[in-house]
C-alpha positions as CSV (number, residue, x, y, z in Angstrom):
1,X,-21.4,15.6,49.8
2,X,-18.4,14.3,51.3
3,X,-18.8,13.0,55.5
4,X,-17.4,15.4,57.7
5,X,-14.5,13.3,59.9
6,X,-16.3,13.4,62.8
7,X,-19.6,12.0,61.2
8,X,-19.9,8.1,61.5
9,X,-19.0,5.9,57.9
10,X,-22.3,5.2,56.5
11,X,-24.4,2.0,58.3
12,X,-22.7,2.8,62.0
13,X,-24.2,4.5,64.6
14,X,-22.3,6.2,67.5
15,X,-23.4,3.8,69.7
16,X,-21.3,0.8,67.2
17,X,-18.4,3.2,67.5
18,X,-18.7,3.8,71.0
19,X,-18.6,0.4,72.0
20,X,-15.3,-0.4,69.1
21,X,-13.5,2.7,71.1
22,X,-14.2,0.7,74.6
23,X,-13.5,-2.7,73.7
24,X,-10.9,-2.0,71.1
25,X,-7.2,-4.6,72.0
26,X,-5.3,-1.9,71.8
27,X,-5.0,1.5,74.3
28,X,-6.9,4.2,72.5
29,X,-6.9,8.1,73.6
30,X,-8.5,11.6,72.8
31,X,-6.3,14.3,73.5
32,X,-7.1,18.1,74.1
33,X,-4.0,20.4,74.7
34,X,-2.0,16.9,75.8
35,X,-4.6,16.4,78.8
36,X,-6.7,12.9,78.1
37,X,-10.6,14.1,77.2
38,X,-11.4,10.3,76.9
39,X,-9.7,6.8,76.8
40,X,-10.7,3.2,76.5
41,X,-10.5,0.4,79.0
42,X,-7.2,-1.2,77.2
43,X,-5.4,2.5,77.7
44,X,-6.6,2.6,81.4
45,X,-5.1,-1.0,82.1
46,X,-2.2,-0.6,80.4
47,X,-1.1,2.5,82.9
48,X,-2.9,0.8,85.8
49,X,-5.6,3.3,86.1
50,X,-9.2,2.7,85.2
51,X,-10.2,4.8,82.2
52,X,-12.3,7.2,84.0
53,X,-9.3,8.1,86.6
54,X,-7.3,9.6,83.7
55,X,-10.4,11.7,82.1
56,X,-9.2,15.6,82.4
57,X,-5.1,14.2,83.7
58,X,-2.3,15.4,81.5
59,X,-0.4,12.9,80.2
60,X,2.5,14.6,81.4
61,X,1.2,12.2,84.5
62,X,1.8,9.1,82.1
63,X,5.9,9.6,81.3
64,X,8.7,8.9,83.5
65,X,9.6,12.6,84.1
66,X,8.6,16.3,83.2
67,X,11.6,16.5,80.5
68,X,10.1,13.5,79.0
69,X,7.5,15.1,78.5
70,X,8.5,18.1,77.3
71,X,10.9,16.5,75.0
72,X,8.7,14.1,73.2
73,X,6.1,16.7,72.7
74,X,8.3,19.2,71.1
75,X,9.4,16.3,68.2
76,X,5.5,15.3,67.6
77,X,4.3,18.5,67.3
78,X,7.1,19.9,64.8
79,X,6.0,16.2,62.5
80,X,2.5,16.5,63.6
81,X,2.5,19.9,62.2
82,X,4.3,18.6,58.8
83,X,2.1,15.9,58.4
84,X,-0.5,15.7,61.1
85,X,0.5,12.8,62.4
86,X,3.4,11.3,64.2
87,X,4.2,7.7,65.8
88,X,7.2,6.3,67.8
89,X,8.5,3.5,70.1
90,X,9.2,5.5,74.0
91,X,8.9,4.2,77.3
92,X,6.0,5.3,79.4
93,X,5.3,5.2,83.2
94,X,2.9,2.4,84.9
95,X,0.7,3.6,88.1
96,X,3.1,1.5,90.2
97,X,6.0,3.3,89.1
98,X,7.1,0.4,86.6
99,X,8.7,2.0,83.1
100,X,7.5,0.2,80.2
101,X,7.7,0.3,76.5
102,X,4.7,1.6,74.3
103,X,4.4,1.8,70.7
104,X,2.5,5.1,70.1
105,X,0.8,6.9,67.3
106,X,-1.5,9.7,66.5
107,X,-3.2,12.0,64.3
108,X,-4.4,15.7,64.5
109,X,-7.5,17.0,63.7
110,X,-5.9,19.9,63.0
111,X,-2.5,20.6,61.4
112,X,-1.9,24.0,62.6
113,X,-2.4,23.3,65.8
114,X,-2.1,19.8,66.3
115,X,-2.9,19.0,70.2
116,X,-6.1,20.9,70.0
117,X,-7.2,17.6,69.6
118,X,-6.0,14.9,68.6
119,X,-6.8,10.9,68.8
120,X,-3.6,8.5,70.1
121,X,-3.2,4.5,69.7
122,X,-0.7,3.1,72.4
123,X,0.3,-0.3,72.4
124,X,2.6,-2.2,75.1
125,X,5.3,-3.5,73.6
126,X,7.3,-4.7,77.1
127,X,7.1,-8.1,76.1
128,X,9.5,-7.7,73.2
129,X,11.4,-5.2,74.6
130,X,12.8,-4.9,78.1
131,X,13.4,-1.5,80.4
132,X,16.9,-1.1,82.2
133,X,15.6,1.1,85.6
134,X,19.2,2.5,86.0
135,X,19.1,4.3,82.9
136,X,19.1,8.7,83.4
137,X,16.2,10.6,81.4
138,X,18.8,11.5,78.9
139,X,20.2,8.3,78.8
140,X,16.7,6.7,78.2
141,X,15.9,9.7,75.5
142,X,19.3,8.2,73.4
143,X,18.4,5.2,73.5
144,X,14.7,6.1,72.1
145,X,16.4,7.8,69.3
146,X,19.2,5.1,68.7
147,X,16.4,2.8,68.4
148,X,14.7,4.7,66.1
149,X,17.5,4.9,63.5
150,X,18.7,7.8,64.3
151,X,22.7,8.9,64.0
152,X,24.5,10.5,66.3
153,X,24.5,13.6,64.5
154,X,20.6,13.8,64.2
155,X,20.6,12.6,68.3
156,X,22.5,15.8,69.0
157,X,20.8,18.2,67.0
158,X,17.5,17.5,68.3
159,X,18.7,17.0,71.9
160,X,20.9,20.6,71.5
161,X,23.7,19.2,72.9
162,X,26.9,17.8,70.6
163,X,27.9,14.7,68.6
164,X,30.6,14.2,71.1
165,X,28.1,14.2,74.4
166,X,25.9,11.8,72.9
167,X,28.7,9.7,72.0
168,X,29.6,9.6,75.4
169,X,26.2,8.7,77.0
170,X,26.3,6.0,74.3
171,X,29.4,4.5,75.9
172,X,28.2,4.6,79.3
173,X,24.7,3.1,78.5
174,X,27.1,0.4,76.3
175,X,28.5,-0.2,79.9
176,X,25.6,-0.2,81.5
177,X,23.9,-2.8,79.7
178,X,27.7,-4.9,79.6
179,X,27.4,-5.0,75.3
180,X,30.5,-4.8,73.5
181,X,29.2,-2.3,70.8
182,X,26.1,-0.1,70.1
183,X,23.6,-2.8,68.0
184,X,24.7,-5.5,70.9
185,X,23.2,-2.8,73.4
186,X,20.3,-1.6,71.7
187,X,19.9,-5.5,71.0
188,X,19.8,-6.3,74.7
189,X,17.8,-2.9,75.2
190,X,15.1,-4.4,73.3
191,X,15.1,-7.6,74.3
192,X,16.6,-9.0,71.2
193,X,19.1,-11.5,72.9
């Protein structure tokens, strides 16, 4: 009979699975209805809060602002519910108020309704790639899609707003950063040169 997903593989015991969630290098996090049911110690340090602070928080508290939130959600749960799982490079929100980048990825336990529950790997990717502070929220959700491959075109239909607007934030965050085209900028964005 096959293991349920929830059973340990055979030859562990919850307690040997217990102890690789805690101590595991990266941030690790069980989600219910985007509020954090559990998290390890590398997840807790990594947002300046000890792991048993965030038990119950939404992790609405761990983004730079409510349409952050909002807006990040709504593109995982449309893949998650494609696919059941969904990862991406965005920039998160340190206790102190210090916006970092974080790799994140994560996987449903159930497709149809995919933060029910579902289990999250974050990793801090800062050191490779640098925040600009003086960036807006919409200007920072560009740039995550920029980064990400994405065209123009695709920036605007997920963002509802037109090719033209997000040309425009383009050119003021090109500005902003003082690069002389769009791969120079997201180049400096990440830390690249």
């Amino acid at each position: 009979m096959p293991r349920h997903p929830t059973e340990p593989p055979d030859g562990m015991d919850l307690d040997t699975l217990a102890l690789a969630f805690e101590f595991a290098p990266v941030g690790l996090c069980v989600s219910q209805d985007r509020r954090i049911r559990r998290c390890n110690q590398a997840f807790g340090e990594m947002f300046g809060y000890a792991s048993d602070e965030l038990a119950g928080q939404s992790l609405a508290l761990l983004y730079p602002s409510p349409d952050e939130f909002e807006q990040i959600g709504a593109q995982g749960l449309a893949v998650m519910q494609d696919t059941g799982r969904y990862s991406d490079e965005r920039i998160m929100k340190h206790r102190s108020g210090r916006l970092f980048w974080v790799h994140a990825s994560g996987q449903s336990l159930q497709r149809d309704t995919p933060f029910a529950c579902a289990v999250w790997m974050f990793e801090d990717i800062s050191a490779r790639r640098a925040v600009t502070n003086d960036l807006t929220v919409r200007e920072r959700e560009i740039v995550r899609q920029l980064a990400a491959g994405a065209s123009s075109k695709q920036i605007a239909r997920v963002l509802g707003i037109s090719p033209r607007t997000v040309e425009g934030h383009r050119a003021r965050i090109i500005r902003k950063v003082g690069a002389s085209s769009a791969s120079e900028m997201l180049a400096r964005l990440m830390g690249l040169v």
